[in-house]
N, C-alpha and C positions, 0 to 999 in steps of 0.2 A: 455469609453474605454471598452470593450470586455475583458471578463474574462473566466477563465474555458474552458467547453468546447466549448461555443460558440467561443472564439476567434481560437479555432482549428476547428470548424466549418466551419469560412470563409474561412480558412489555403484548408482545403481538399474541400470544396466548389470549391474555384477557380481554385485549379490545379488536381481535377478528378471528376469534375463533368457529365464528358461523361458517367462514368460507367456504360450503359445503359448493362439489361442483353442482352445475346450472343443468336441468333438463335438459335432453337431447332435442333441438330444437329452438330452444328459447331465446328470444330477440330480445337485447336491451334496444331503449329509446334513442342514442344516438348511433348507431349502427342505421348506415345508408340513410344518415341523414348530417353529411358532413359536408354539405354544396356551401359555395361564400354567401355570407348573409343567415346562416342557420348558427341557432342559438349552441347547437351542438361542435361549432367548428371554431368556436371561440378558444382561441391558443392555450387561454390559461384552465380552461376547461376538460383540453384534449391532456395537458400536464398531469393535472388531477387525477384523467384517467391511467394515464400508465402507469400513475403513482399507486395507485388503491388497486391496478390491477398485480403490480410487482408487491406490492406488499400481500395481497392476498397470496397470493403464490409464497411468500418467505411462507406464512404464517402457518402454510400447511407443510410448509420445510421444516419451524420448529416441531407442530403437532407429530411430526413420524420423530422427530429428535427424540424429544418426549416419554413418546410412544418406548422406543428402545432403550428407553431406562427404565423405564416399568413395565414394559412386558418384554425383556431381551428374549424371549425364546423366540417370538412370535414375529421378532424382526428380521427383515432382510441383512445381507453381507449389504449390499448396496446401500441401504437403509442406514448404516452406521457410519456414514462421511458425514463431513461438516456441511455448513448451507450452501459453499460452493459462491458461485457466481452472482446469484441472485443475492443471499447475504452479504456479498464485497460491493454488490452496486450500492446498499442503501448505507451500510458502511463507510465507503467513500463521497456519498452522498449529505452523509445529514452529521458524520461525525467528521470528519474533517476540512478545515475552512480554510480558505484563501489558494486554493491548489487545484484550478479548472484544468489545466495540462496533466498535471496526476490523475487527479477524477476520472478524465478520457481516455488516456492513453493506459493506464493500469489495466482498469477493465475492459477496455478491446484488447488489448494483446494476451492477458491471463486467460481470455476465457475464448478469444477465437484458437490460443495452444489448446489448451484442454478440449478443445471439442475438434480438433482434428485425429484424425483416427491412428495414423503412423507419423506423427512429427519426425522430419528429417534431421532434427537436433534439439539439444535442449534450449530451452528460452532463455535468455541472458539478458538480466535489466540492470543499469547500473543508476541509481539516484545519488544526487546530487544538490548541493546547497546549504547552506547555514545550518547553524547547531538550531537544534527547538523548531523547524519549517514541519519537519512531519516525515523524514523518512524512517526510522523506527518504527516510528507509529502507522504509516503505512504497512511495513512488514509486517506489522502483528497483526495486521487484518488480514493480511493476507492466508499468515498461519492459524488464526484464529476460523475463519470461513473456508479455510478450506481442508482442516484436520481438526475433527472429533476432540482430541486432546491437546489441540495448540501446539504448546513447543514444547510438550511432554511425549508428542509424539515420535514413537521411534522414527519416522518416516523423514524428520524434522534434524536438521541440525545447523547449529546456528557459532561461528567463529568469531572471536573479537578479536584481531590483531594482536591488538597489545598487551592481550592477555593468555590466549592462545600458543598464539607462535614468539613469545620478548624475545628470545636472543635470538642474533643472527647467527653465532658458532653452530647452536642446535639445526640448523637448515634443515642438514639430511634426515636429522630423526622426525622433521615435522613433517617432511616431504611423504614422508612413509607412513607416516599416521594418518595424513591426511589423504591419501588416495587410498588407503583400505578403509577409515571410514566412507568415502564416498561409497566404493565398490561393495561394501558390506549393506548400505540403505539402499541403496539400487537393487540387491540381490533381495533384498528382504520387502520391499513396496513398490507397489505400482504404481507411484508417482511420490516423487520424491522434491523436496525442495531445501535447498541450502543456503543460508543468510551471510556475507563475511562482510562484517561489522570495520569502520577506519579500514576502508579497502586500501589507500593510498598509503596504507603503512605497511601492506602486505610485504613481504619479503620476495624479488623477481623469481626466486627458484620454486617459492609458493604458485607465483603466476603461472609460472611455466608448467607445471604440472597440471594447471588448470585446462590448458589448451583443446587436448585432446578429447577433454569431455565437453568441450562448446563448438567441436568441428563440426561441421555437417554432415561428413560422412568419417569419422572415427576412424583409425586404424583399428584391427578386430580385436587386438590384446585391451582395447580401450572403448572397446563397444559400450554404450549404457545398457545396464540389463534391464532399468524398467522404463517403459513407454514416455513416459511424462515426465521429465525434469527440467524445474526450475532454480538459477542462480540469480543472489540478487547480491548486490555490490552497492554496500550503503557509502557513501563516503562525503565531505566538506571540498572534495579536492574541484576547487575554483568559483565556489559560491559567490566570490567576489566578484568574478565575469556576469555570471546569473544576476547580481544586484546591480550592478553597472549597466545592462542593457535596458533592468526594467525602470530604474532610475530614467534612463535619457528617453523612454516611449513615454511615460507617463508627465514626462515636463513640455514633450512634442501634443502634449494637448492627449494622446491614446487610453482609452481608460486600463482600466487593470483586465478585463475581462477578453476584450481585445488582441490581447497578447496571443500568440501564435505558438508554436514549436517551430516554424520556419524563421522565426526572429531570435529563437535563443540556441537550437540544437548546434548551424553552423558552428556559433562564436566557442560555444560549451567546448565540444569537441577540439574542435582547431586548438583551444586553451590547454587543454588536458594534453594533448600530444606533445606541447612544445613545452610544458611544465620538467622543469629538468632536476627538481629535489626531489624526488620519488619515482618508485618503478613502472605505477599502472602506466602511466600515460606510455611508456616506449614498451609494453608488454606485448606480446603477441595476441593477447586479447583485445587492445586496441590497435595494433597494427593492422591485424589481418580480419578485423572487423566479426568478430568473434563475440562480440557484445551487439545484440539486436538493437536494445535504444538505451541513449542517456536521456535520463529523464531530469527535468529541471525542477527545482522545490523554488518555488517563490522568496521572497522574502515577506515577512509578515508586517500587517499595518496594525496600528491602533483597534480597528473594528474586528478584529480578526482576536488580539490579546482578550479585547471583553468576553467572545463567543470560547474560549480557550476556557476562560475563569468562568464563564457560566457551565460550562463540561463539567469542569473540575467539582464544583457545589452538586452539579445532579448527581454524577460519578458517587459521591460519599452520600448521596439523599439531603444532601439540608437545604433548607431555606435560603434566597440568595435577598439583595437588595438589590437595585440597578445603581446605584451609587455608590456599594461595596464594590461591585466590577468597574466604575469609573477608575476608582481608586486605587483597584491591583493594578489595573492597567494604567497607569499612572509612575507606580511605581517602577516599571519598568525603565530602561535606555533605548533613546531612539536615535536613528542617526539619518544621513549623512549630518554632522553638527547643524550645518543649515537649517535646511528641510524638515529635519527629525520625524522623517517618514515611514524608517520600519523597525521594528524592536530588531534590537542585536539578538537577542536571546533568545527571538521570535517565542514560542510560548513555555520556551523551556524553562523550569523552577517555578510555572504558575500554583500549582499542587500543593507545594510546598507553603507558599505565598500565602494562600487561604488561612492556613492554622492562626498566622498572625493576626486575624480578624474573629477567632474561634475563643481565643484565649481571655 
């Protein structure tokens, strides 16, 4: 079966595969006819457009993919990267739900780094929020559109804490492991990206080693060797701040869409700094601002578990009912006890969840 981006591959393959470029010259209808009052300046019109025009554009993204699996001789080096930017927009766009802050801020900051020509340092994203919101599943799009081979790419490396680095005794030997892997993917690609998974478990001497390759200007022993590197710092550490904010906007009458990064970044941060049972927060990586953005993962609703369980059914190809997704989503826990406004679990174990209705 077809995974990744290949199975969206076939998805845009078959239904736009004409996207042959347009005559030199050639005028569509609503070009220079976008005055108020023109049927062509209609919002949800001009939407449509940049939708059908970014998807035309993937579709001839996949066709050179494609291309270089069946004719590799004929393909460019260039030619063999993943979709890149334009596949994380529709990515974050149509596969991930309830997370307008992520949506925006992932994709301006991944893709205005990558298209600066000498970045003064590597990008540094730390996500944040509830188990099951979507930060894994953001990473994997990440590594998915923007490396050929995903996380099988040498280019790619990816730490879980607690399974990585378990014992604190071992520090030193993780210490060294862990910066000749860095310095070994750097030396070997040209854009390199590294995931470390339960960051707030990280071990401080972990941290500290980290420093030098998210400074701006690097001491020279700790130079990056390749152009483009990104770090991403998945972790839970203060989701509960993140649900408490958007808890008291949304009872002030604000809808969910409303919600800002000026309303949650302060509190986020400020939270993590004065967190005193783990190391990120007094790391030098947040100390000395080392970390570009903390990004906040929502907490998920109701509407959001259904579009989760509707994933989940196309994901395997079956048939869904909209009553069988009433139902998983159902089975869920929502909280605050009150309210019972966002799943605890947000959509984690939906996957699973299914089989029970298969059987």
């Amino acid at each position: 079966m077809l995974r990744g981006p290949w199975r969206q591959l076939w998805l845009f393959f078959l239904l736009l595969l004409p996207g042959a470029p347009e005559p030199r010259g050639a005028s569509r209808p609503w070009e220079g006819t976008d005055e108020p009052g023109s049927a062509w300046a209609w919002p949800g019109f001009q939407r449509l457009q940049e939708q059908l025009r970014a998807a035309g554009a993937l579709s001839k993204r996949y066709w050179t993919l494609f291309s270089c699996q069946v004719w590799p001789d004929d393909c460019d080096e260039d030619e063999e990267a993943a979709t890149g930017p334009l596949g994380l927009e529709w990515d974050l766009n149509v596969r991930l739900h309830g997370q307008h802050l992520v949506q925006q801020l992932v994709l301006r900051t991944v893709r205005g780094y990558l298209e600066t020509p000498q970045p003064e340092k590597a990008l540094a994203l730390s996500f944040h929020g509830w188990s099951g919101t979507g930060k894994n599943f953001v990473a994997r799009m990440l590594v998915e559109n923007l490396y050929r081979d995903g996380l099988m790419s040498d280019c790619v490396r990816m730490f879980i804490a607690t399974f990585h680095f378990p014992h604190p005794k071992y520090v030193d030997l993780y210490k060294e492991q862990l910066m000749s892997q860095i310095r070994e993917t750097q030396q070997l690609c040209h854009q390199t990206l590294f995931i470390f998974d339960e960051a707030e478990k990280l071990h401080p001497g972990l941290l500290e080693v980290l420093g030098p390759h998210l400074e701006r200007r690097a001491p020279e022993g700790h130079r990056a060797e390749s152009p483009w590197t990104i770090f991403l710092f998945l972790s839970n550490l203060r989701g509960d701040i993140i649900n408490e904010v958007v808890l008291k906007l949304l009872k002030a009458g604000w809808s969910r869409e409303e919600i800002t990064m000026e309303h949650l970044e302060p509190h986020l941060q400020a939270e993590i700094v004065e967190t005193i049972d783990n190391g990120f927060g007094h790391s030098r990586l947040v100390k000395e601002n080392l970390i570009d953005y903390f990004i906040p993962f929502l907490p998920l609703e109701y509407r959001h578990v259904r579009l989760c369980a509707r994933d989940a059914f196309l994901s395997q190809e079956l048939l869904y009912k909209e009553e069988t997704l009433d139902e998983i989503a159902q089975m869920m826990v929502y909280v605050p006890k009150e309210e019972q406004l966002f799943s605890s679990q947000g959509c984690k174990s939906i996957s699973q969840r299914i089989n029970y209705f298969l059987s």
